[in-house]
N, C-alpha and C positions, 0 to 999 in steps of 0.2 A: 686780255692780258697782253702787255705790250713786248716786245723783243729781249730787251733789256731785263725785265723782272723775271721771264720767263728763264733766261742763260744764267739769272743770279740764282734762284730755285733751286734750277736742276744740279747746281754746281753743289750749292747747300745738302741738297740730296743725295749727291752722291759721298761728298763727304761724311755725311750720317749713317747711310746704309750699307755703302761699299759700289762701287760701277757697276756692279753683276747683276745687283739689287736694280739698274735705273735704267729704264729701257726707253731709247727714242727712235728706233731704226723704224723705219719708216712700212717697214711688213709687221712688223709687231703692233703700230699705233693704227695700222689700216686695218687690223685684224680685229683689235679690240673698238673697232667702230663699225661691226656688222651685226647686224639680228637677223629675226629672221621674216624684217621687214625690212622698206630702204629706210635708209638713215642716211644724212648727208653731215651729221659732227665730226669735226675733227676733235683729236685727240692727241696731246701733244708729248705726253710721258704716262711709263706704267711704272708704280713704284711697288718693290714686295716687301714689304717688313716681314722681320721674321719673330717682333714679340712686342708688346705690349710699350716697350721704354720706344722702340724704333716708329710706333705708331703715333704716339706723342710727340717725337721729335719732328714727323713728317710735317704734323699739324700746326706746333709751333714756328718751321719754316715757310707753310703755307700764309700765317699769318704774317709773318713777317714782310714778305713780299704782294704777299696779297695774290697769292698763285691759286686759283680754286682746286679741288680734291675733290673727285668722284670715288666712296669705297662700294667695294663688291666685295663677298665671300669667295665662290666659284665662278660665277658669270654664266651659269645656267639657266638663266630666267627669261628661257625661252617661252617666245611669244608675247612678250609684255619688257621686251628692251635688252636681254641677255644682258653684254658686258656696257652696252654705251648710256653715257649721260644724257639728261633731258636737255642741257645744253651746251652750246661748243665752246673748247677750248678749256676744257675740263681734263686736268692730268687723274688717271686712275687709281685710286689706290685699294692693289690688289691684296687679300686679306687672307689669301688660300693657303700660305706658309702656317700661319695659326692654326696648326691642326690639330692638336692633342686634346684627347679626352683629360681632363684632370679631375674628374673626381668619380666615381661609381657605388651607389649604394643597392645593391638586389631587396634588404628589407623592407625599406624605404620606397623605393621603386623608383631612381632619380639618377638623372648623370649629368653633370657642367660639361658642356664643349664649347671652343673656340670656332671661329665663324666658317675656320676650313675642313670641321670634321664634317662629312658626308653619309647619304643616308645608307650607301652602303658602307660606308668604313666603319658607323655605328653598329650598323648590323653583325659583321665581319666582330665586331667586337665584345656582340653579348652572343655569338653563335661560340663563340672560342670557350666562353666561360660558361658556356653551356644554361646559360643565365634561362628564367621561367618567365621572362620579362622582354615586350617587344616597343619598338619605337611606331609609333603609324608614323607609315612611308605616305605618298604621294605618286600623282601619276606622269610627272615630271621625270628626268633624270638621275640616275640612282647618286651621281657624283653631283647632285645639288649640293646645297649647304642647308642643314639643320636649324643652325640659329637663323639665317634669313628669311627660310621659310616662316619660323616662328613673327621673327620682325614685319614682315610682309604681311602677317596675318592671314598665311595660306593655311590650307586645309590637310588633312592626311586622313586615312581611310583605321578606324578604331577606333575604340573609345576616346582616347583625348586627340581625336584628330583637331581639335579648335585649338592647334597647339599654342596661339598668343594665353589661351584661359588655362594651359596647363606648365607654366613655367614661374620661374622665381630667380633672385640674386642677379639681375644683371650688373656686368661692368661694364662700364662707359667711359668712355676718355670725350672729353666738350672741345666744341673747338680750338680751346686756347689750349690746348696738351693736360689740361686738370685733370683728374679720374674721378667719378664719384661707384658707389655701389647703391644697389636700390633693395629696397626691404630692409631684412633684418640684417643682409650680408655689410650693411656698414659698420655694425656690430661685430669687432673681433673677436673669435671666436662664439657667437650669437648660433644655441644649436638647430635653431627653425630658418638660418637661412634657407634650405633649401626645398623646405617643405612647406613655408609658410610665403602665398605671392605678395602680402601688403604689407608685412611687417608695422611699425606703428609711426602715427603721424601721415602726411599726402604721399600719397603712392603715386613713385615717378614712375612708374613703369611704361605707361601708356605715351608719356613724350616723345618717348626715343623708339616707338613703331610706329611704321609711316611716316617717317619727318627725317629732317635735316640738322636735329639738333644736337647730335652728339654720335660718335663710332661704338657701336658693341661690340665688346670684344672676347663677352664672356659672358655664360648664359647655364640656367639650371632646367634644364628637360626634364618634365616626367613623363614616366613611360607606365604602360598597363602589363597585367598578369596575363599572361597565356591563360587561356578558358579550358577547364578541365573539361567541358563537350563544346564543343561550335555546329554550332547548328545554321545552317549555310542553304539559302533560296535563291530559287531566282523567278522570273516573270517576265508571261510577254504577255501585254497589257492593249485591250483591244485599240483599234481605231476609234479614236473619239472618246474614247473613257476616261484617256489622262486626268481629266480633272478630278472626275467621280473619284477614281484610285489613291489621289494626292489626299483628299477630306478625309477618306478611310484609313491611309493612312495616320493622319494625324497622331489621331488619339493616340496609338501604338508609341508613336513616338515619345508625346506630351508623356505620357507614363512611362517611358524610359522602358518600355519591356522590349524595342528595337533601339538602341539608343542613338546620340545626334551623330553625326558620319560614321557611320555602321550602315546605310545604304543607298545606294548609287541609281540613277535612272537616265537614260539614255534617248534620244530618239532614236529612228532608222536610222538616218545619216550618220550617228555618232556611233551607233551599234554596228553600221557596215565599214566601219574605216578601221575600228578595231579588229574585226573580222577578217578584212580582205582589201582590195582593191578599187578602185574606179573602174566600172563594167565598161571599158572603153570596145570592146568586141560589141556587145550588145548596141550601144549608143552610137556606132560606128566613126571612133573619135570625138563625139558632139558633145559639147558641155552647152549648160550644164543637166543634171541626170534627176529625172523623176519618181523616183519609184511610185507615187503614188498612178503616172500613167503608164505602167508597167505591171504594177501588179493590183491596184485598185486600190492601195489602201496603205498607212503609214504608221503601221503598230508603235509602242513604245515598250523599253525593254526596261527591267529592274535587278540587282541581285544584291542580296543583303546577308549579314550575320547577325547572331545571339548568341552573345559568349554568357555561357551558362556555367552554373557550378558545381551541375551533374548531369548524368543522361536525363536523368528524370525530369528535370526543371527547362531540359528544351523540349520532352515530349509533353509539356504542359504549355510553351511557348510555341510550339506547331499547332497546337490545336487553338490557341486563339487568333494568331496571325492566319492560317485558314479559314479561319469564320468573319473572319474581318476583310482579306483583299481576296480570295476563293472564288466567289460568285462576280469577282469585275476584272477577272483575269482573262484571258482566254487559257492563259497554260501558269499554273502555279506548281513549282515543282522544289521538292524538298531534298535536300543530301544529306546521308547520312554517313558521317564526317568519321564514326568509328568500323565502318563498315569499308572504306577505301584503301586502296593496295596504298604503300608506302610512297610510290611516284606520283598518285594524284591528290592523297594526302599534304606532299607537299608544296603542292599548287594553290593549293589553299592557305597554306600556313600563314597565320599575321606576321606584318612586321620585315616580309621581305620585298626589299626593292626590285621591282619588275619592270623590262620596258618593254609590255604589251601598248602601252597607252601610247609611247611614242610613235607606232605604225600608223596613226589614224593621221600625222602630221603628212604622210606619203602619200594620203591618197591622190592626188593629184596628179604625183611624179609616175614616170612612167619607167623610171627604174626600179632596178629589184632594190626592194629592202636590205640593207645591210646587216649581218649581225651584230653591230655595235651602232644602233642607229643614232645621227645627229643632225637635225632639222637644220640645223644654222651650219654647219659644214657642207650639205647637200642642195642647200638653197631649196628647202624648202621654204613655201611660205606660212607662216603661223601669226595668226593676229589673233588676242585673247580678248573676250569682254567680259565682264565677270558680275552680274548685277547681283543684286541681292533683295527679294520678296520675302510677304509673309507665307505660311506655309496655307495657305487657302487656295483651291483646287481652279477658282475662279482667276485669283491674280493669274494663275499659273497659264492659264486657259487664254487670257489678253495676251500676257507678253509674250509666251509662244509665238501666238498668230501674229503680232508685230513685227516678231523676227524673220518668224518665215519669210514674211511678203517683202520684207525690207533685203534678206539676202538673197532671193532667187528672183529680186530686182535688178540685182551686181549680177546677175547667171554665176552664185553660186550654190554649193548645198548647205542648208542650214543644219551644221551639228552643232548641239544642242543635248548638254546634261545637266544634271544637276544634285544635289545631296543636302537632305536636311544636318544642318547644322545644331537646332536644338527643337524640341513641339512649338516653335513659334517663328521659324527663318528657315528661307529656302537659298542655297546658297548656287548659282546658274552658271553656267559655263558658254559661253559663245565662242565658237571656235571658229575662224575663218582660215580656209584652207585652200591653198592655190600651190600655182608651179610657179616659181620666181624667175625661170630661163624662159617664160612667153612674157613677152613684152605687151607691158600694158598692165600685167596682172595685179602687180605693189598699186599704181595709182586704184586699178578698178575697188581693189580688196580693201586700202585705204578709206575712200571713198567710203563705202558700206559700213567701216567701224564707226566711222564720223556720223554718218546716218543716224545708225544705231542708237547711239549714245544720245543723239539730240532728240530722237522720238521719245527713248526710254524715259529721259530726264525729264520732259513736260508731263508725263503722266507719273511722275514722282517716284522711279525706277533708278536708284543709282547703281553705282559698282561699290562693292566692298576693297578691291584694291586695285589698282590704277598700274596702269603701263606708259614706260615714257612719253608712247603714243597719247596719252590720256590726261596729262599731269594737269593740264591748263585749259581745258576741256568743260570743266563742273560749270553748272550756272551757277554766280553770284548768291549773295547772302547778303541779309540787312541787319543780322545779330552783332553781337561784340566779340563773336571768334575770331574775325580776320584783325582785328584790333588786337586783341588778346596775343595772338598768333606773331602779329610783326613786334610787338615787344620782347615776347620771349626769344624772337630770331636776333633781336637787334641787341639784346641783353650778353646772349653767349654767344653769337656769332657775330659782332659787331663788322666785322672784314664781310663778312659775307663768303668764306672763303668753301663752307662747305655744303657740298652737293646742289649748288643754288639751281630752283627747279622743280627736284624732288618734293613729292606732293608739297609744296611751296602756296601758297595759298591767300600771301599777301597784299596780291593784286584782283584785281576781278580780270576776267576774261578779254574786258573789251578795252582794258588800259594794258594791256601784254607787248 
C-alpha cells in the first residue's frame, strides 16, 4: 500500500472512529508486530472499534482505498502469531472493545459473546450468577478471546471442547461493510437460533472459520452442565506402551463413556515444563536435556474426567476404565472428587481459566516465573505445531518418533501432547520452546517447525490449524478447492482488502 492511500485511510479512520480509536505511534505498531517468534511485518495502524456500525465503517474505508485489515479479538494467540499478520503492511483491526455478553440462557445451556469477551470474563460471569453451567476453557491465556478460539477451531478441556461443533447464530460483517447472520438467526425472531447450528438450506458457518472471508462479530456458545460426580484420573503410562494405551483407550472413547477432550496425555517433556523448570543444575547449563539418559527411560503421563450424573454411574465408570488402561499403566490412580477439602476441590473444578499451562512456555528462561505469566512479553519462545491423526496407537507411535528425532536434531526437547477430539482423531500438540535472549534460537527453533511440517505432511500428517508461521506452508492440491476457494475470495472480497494471507489458499506454495 502506497503513502498516499495509506494518509487517505487513516484520515477516513479517524474520522469514523474518533483519533483515540487510531493508533500509529510507532511503540504501539512495533508492539503489535511481536510473537513469541521473530516476525519482521510492519504494521502500520491499529484501529478499535467500539460496535458493530464502526466495524463496517472500517471495512468500507478499507475498500475504498484499498488499505488491507488484519482483525484480532485479544491477540493472545500465542505461539501461532499472537497480534501480527501473515503479511506486511497490514493495519490491525483490534476487536477487544466488543466485549459484552449479550445474551444468557442457563436452561438452554448457551450464551452470544462478541469477539472481546474472554475466557475469564465469561467465567467471572456465570460464577456471579452462580450459574450450574461451565464454558471449557483452554490452556492458552485466560484473557484469550472465546469466539476466536471457536473460529480457530481450537480446543477447550470438557465436553464441548470442539467448540467450532458446539456453536450457532454467527454475525459476520463481509468485506464490503454488508452483515449477514448464519443458521436460523437470519430469521427475526427464529426461536432455534441459538440452539440449532445449521438452521435450513447451506450452512455458512464453516466459511468464516479459518479464512479470510468476512469479521465475526458475534457468536452463540454452548456451554455443559456441571457433573453432579466428576470422577477425575490420572496416569503415568509406561516407557514404550504409549501406543498399547492409545488402542485401549479407544474404545472408552468411541463409546463416549470418557468423552472427546475430557483427556489429556502428555510426554515427559511436556509433563516436566508444567511441573517445573529446566534442570539446568543437573545438566550443568547444557542444552539440550535427556531425561531418557538420566533416568533411563521416558514415561508418558495422562489425566482425565467423567462427568457422571451420580456417584454411582462413576463407580461403574472406574471399574471399566480400570480394566481397560489398569494393566498398561504403571500407576493408574483414581480421585474421589466428593471426598476432597473445598481448596483441592476446586482445583479441579470445570470451566476455570488457569495458567498452569503457560509455565511450560518458561522452561527455557531462566527467570523466575511471574505471577501473571506472558510468553510474548518475557520473550519467551513458543512455536506451536498442531497436527492432527487418527486415534490408532500405531499412527501415534510413527509420528511421535518423527518428532522426536526431528526436534532433539534442533537440541531441543520434544514436548509433546495430545487429546482425543472424538473415538476417531487425535488432536497433537508440538510445542517448541526456547529463550528468545540467546541468539540464534528464533532461526534454530524456526528451522525445526519447517522441518517438522514438511516430514509430517509427506507421510499425510497435517495440522488442524495453522499459525502465521504456517499459512503458505501446506503442499499443493489437484482438486477444485483452490479454484472454489479464489472465486469465493474474489466474489466478496474483490479489493482483496481483508487479512490477505490468513489461511489464503489460492496460490500453491511454489508461485508464493
Amino acid at each position: 500500500m502506497d503513502a498516499e492511500r495509506l494518509t487517505a485511510a487513516l484520515g477516513a479512520w479517524r474520522a469514523a472512529l474518533g483519533d483515540e480509536a487510531v493508533h500509529t505511534d510507532a511503540a504501539a505498531t512495533a508492539a503489535a508486530g511481536i510473537a513469541t517468534f521473530d516476525t519482521t511485518q510492519t504494521i502500520p495502524a491499529i484501529l478499535y472499534p467500539a460496535s458493530v456500525d464502526q466495524v463496517r465503517e472500517c471495512l468500507r474505508i478499507a475498500n475504498r482505498y484499498r488499505a488491507p485489515l488484519y482483525p484480532i479479538s485479544t491477540g493472545k494467540n500465542w505461539g501461532l502469531g499472537s497480534r501480527v499478520p501473515p503479511r506486511d503492511g497490514c493495519a490491525v483491526l483490534d476487536l477487544s472493545r466488543l466485549n459484552r455478553i449479550l445474551d444468557f440462557d442457563e436452561k438452554l445451556a448457551c450464551v452470544t459473546v462478541e469477539p472481546g469477551v474472554t475466557f475469564h470474563q465469561l467465567h467471572r460471569f456465570l460464577a456471579d450468577r452462580k450459574s450450574a453451567l461451565f464454558a471449557a476453557v483452554t490452556g492458552g491465556s485466560p484473557y484469550g478471546s472465546v469466539l476466536a478460539n471457536a473460529l480457530e477451531r481450537g480446543d477447550g478441556e470438557g465436553p464441548c471442547g470442539d467448540r467450532a461443533a458446539h456453536v450457532a447464530g454467527l454475525e459476520v460483517v463481509l468485506p464490503n461493510g454488508e452483515v449477514i447472520h448464519t443458521g436460523f438467526a437470519r430469521f427475526d425472531g427464529n426461536r432455534s437460533a441459538k440452539t440449532n447450528r445449521w438452521g435450513v438450506g447451506p450452512a455458512l458457518d464453516g466459511l468464516f472459520m479459518q479464512s479470510n472471508l468476512g469479521v465475526v462479530t458475534r457468536m452463540t456458545v454452548w456451554l455443559s452442565p456441571k457433573p453432579a460426580y466428576q470422577l477425575c484420573f490420572t496416569c503415568k503410562i509406561a516407557d514404550g506402551a504409549i501406543g498399547t494405551f492409545v488402542d485401549a483407550l479407544r474404545p472408552l472413547v468411541l463409546h463416549e463413556l470418557i468423552r472427546g477432550n475430557c483427556i489429556t496425555l502428555w510426554n515427559s517433556y511436556k509433563f516436566l515444563a508444567r511441573a517445573g523448570r529446566y534442570p539446568w543444575s543437573l545438566t550443568q547449563g547444557k542444552t539440550p536435556f535427556s531425561l531418557r539418559e538420566v533416568k533411563g527411560a521416558e514415561p508418558w503421563f495422562a489425566a482425565g474426567s467423567v462427568y457422571c450424573a451420580s456417584r454411582e454411574a462413576g463407580t461403574a465408570a472406574q471399574t471399566v476404565i480400570a480394566q481397560a488402561l489398569g494393566g498398561r499403566t504403571s500407576e493408574l490412580n483414581f480421585i474421589d472428587t466428593a471426598s476432597l477439602t473445598p481448596e483441592l476441590l476446586a482445583m479441579l473444578e470445570p470451566g476455570v481459566p488457569r495458567e498452569q499451562n503457560l509455565r511450560t512456555t518458561y522452561w527455557r528462561k531462566r527467570c523466575e516465573i511471574p505471577d501473571d505469566p506472558d510468553p510474548q512479553r518475557d520473550r519467551c519462545g513458543v512455536i506451536w505445531l498442531c497436527p492432527v491423526l487418527p486415534f490408532d496407537g500405531a499412527s501415534l507411535l510413527e509420528v511421535a518418533g518423527i518428532v522426536e528425532g526431528i526436534v532433539r536434531k534442533h537440541a531441543l526437547e520434544p514436548q509433546i501432547g495430545f487429546n482425543p477430539t472424538s473415538g476417531r482423531n487425535l488432536n497433537m500438540y508440538i510445542t517448541l520452546v526456547y529463550d528468545r535472549d540467546v541468539a540464534g534460537e528464533d532461526a534454530r527453533a524456526m528451522a525445526c517447525h519447517d522441518e517438522l511440517l514438511q516430514a509430517l505432511a509427506t507421510r499425510g500428517v497435517l495440522p488442524y490449524r495453522l499459525g502465521i508461521q504456517s499459512m503458505d506452508k501446506l503442499p499443493p492440491t489437484d482438486d477444485g478447492y483452490t479454484a472454489l476457494l479464489r472465486i469465493l475470495k474474489q466474489t466478496l472480497d474483490p479489493n482483496d482488502i481483508l487479512a490477505p494471507g490468513r489461511y489464503d489458499f489460492r496460490e500453491s506454495p511454489e508461485t508464493k
